[in-house]
TORMARVO-118672 format. One record per residue: z, x, y of N, C-alpha, C in turn; residue in three letters. Coordinates in Angstrom, 2 decimals, decimal comma. Layout:
% TORMARVO-118672
npz | npx | npy | capz | capx | capy | cpz | cpx | cpy | residu
Z | X | Y | Z | X | Y | Z | X | Y | ALA
...
This chain:
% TORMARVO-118672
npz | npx | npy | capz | capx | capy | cpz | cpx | cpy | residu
-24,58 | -6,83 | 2,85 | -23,49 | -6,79 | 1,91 | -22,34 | -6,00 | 2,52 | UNK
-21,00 | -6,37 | 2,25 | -20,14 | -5,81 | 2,69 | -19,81 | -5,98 | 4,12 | UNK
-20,30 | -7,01 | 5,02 | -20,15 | -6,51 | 6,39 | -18,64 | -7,60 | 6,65 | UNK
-17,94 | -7,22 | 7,75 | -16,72 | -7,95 | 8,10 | -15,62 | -7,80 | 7,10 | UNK
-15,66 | -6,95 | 6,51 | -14,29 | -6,63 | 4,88 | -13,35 | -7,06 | 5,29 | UNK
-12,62 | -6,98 | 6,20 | -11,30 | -7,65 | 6,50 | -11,19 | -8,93 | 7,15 | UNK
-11,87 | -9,70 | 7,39 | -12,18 | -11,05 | 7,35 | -12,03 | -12,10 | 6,99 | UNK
-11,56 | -13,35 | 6,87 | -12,09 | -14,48 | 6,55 | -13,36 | -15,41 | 6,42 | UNK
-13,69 | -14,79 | 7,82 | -14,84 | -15,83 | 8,19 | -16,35 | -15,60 | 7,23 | UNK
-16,68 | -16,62 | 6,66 | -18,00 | -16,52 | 6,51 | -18,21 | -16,18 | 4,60 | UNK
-19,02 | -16,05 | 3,88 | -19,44 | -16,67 | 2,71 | -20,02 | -15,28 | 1,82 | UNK
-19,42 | -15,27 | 0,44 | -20,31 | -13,65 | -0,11 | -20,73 | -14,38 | -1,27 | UNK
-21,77 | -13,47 | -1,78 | -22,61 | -14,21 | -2,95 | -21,29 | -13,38 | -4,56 | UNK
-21,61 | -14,01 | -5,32 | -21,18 | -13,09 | -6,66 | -21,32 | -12,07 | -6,79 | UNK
-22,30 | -11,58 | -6,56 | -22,62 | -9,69 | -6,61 | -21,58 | -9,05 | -5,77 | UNK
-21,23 | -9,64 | -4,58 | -20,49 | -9,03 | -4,04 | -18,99 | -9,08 | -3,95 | UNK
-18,91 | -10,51 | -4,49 | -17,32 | -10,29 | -5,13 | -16,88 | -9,64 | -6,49 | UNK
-17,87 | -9,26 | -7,33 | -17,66 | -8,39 | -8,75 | -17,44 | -7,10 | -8,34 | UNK
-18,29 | -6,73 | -7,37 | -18,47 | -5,28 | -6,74 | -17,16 | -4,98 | -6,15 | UNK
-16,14 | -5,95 | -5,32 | -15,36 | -5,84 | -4,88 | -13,88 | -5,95 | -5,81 | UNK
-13,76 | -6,44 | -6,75 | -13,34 | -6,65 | -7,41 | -13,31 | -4,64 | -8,44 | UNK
-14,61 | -4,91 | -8,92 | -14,63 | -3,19 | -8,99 | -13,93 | -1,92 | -8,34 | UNK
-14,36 | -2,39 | -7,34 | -13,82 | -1,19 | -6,36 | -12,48 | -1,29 | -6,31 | UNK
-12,07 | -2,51 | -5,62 | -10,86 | -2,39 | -5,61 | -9,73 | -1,83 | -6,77 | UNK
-10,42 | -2,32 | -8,37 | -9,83 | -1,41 | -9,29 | -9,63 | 0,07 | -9,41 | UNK
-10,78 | 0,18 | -9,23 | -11,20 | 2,20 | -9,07 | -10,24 | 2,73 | -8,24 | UNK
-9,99 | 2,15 | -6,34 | -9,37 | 2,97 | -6,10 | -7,47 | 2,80 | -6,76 | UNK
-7,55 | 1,66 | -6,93 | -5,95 | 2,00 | -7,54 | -5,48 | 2,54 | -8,67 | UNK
-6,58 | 2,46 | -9,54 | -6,14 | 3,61 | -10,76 | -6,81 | 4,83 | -10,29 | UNK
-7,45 | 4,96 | -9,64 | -7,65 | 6,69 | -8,78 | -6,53 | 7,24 | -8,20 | UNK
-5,97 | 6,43 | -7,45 | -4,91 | 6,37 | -6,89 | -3,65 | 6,81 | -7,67 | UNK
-3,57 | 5,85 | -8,48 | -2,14 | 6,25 | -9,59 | -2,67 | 7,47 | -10,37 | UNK
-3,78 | 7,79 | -10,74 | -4,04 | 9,20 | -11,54 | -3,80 | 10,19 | -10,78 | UNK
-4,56 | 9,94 | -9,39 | -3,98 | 11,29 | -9,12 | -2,50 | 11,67 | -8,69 | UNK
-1,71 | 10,57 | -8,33 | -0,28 | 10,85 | -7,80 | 0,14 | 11,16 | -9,00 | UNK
-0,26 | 10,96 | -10,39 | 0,74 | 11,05 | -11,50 | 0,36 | 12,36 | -11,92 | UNK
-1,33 | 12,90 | -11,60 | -1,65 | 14,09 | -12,27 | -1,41 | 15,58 | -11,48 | UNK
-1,04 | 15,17 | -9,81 | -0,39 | 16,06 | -8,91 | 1,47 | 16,43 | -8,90 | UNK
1,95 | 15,32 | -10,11 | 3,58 | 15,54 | -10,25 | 4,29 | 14,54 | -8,70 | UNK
3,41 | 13,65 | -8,49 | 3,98 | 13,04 | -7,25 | 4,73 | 12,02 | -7,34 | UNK
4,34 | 11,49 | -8,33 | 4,89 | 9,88 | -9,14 | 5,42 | 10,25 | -10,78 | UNK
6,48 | 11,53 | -10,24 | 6,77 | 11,87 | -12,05 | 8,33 | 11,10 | -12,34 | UNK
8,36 | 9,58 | -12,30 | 9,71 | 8,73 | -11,97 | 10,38 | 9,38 | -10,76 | UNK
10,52 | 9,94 | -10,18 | 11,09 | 9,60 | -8,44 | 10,87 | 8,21 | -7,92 | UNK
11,82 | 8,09 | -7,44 | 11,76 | 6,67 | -6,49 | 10,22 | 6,96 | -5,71 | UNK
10,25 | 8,42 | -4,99 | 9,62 | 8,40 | -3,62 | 8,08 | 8,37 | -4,01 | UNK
7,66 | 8,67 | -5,80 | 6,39 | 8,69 | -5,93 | 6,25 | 7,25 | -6,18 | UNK
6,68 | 6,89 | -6,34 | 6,55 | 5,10 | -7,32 | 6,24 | 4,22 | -6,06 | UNK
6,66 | 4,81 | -4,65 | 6,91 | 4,20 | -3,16 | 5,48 | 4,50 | -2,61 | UNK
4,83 | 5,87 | -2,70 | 3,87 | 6,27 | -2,19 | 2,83 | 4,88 | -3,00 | UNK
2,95 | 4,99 | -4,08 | 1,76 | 4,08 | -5,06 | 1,49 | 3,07 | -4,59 | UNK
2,80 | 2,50 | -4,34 | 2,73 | 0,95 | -3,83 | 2,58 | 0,63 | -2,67 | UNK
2,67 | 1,45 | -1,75 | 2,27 | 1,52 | -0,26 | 0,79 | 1,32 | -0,10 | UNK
0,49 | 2,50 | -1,38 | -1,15 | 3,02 | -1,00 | -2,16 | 1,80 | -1,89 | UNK
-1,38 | 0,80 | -2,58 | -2,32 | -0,38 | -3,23 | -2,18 | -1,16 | -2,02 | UNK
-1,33 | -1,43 | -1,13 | -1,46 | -2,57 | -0,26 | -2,71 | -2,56 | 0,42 | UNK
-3,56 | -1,73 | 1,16 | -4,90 | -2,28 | 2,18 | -5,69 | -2,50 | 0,51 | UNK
-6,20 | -1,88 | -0,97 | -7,57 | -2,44 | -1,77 | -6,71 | -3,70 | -1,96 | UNK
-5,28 | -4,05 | -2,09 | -5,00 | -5,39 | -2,37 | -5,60 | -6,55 | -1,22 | UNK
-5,25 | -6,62 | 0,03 | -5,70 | -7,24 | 0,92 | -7,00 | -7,48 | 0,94 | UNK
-7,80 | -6,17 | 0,73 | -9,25 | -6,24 | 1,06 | -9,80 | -7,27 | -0,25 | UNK
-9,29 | -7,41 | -1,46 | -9,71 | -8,02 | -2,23 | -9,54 | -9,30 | -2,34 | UNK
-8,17 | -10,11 | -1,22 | -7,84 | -11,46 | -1,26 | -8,92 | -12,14 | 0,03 | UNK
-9,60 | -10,55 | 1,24 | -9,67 | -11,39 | 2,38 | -11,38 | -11,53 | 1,52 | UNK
-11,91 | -10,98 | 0,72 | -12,95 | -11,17 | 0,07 | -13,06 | -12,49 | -1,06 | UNK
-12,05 | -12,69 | -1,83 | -11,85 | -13,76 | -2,51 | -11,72 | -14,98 | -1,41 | UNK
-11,12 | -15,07 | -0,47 | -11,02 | -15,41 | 0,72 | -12,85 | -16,48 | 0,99 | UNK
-13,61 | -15,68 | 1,35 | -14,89 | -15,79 | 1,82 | -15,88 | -16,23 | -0,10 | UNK
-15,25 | -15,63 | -0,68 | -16,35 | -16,39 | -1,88 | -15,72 | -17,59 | -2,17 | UNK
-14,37 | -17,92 | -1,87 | -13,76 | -19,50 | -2,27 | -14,73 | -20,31 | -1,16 | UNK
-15,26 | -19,56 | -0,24 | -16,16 | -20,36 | 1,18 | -17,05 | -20,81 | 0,49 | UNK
-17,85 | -19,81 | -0,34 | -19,38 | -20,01 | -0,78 | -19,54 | -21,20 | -1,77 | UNK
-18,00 | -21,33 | -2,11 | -17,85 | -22,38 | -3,27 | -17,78 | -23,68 | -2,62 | UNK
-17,50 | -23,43 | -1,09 | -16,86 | -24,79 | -0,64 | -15,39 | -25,18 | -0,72 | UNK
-14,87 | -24,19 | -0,98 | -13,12 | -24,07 | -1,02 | -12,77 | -23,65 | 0,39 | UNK
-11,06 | -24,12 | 0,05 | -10,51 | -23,09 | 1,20 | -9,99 | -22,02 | 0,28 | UNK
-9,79 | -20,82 | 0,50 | -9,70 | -19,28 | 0,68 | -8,31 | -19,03 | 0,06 | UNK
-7,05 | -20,71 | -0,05 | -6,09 | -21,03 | -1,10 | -6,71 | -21,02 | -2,79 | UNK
-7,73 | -21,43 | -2,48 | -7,59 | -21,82 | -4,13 | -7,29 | -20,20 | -5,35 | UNK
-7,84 | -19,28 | -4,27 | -8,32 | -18,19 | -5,34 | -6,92 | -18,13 | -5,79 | UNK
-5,82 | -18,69 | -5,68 | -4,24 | -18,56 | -6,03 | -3,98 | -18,88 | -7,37 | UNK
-5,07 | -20,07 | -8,15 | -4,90 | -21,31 | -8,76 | -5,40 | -20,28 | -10,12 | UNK
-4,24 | -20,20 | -11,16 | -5,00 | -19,25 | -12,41 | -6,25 | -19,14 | -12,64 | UNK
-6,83 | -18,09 | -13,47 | -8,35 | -18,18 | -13,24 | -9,54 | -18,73 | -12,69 | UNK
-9,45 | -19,32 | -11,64 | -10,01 | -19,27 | -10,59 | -10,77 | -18,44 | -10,25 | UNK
-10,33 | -17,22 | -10,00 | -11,30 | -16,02 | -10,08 | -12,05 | -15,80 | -11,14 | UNK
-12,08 | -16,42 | -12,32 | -13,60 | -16,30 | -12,80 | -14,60 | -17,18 | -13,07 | UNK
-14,17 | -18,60 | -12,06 | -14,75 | -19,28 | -11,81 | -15,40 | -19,09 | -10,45 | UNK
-15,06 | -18,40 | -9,86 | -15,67 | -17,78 | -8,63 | -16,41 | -16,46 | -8,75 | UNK
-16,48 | -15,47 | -10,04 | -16,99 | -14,97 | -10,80 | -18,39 | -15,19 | -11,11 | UNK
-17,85 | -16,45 | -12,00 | -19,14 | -17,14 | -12,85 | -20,10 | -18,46 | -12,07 | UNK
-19,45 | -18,75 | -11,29 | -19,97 | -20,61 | -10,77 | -21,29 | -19,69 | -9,73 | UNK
-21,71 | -20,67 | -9,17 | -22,73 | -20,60 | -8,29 | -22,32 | -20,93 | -6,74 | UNK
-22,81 | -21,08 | -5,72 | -21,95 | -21,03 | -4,67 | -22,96 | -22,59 | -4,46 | UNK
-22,54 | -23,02 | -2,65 | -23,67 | -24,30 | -2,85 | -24,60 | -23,85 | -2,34 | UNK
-25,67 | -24,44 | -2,27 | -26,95 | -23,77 | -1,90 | -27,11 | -24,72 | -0,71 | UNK
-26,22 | -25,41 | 0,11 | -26,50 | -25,64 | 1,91 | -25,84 | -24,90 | 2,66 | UNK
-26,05 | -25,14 | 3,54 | -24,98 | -24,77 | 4,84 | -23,77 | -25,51 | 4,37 | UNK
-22,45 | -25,31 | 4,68 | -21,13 | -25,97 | 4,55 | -20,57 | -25,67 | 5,97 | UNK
-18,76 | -25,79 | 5,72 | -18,27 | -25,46 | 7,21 | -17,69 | -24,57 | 6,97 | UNK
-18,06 | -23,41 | 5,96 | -17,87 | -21,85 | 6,30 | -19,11 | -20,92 | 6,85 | UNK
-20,05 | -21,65 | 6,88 | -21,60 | -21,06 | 6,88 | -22,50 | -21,13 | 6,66 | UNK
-23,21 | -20,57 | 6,88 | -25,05 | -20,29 | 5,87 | -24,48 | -20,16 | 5,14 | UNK
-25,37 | -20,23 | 4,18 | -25,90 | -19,74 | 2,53 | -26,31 | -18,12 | 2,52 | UNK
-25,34 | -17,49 | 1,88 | -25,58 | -15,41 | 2,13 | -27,51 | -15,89 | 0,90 | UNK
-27,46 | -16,23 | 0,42 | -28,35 | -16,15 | -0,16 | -29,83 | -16,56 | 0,69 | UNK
-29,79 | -16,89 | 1,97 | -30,48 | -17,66 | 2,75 | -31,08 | -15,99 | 4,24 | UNK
């Protein structure tokens, strides 16, 4: 679980896109609590700049992961774009062969 995070290549089961999905929440409201509860982000331009800087890598890490479960679905790594989508990649099942992103993580 978890291996290659910044990646495309290759296929994650559901557990591990919820998990990621998780995390990636935690650290950005960790993130905004503490800049707001240190006086860093108290409306200044320069705190509001730090915030948004510091969401860009859990943002990425969460598309190159949506990325790899649109695989498991048999998508390309576009669709997760397509409105809720993500909780059809959530909820659906992945396929249970080989495809042309990979094994089966479940395999």
């Amino acid at each position: 679980m978890f291996k290659n995070n910044f990646s495309t290549q290759g296929r994650i089961r559901r557990l591990e896109w919820g998990l990621s999905i998780i995390i990636c929440y935690l650290i950005i409201f960790t993130t905004g609590f503490l800049l707001g509860y240190f006086g860093i982000s108290d409306g200044v331009t320069y705190g509001l700049g730090i915030l948004y800087i510091s969401i860009i890598p859990p943002t990425i890490w969460l598309f190159m992961q949506g990325a790899k479960r649109c695989h498991d679905r048999g998508n390309s790594g576009w669709f997760q774009l397509i409105p809720f989508y993500g909780l059809w990649m959530l909820f659906g099942d992945g396929e249970k062969k080989e495809n042309q992103y990979g094994q089966n993580p479940k395999s």
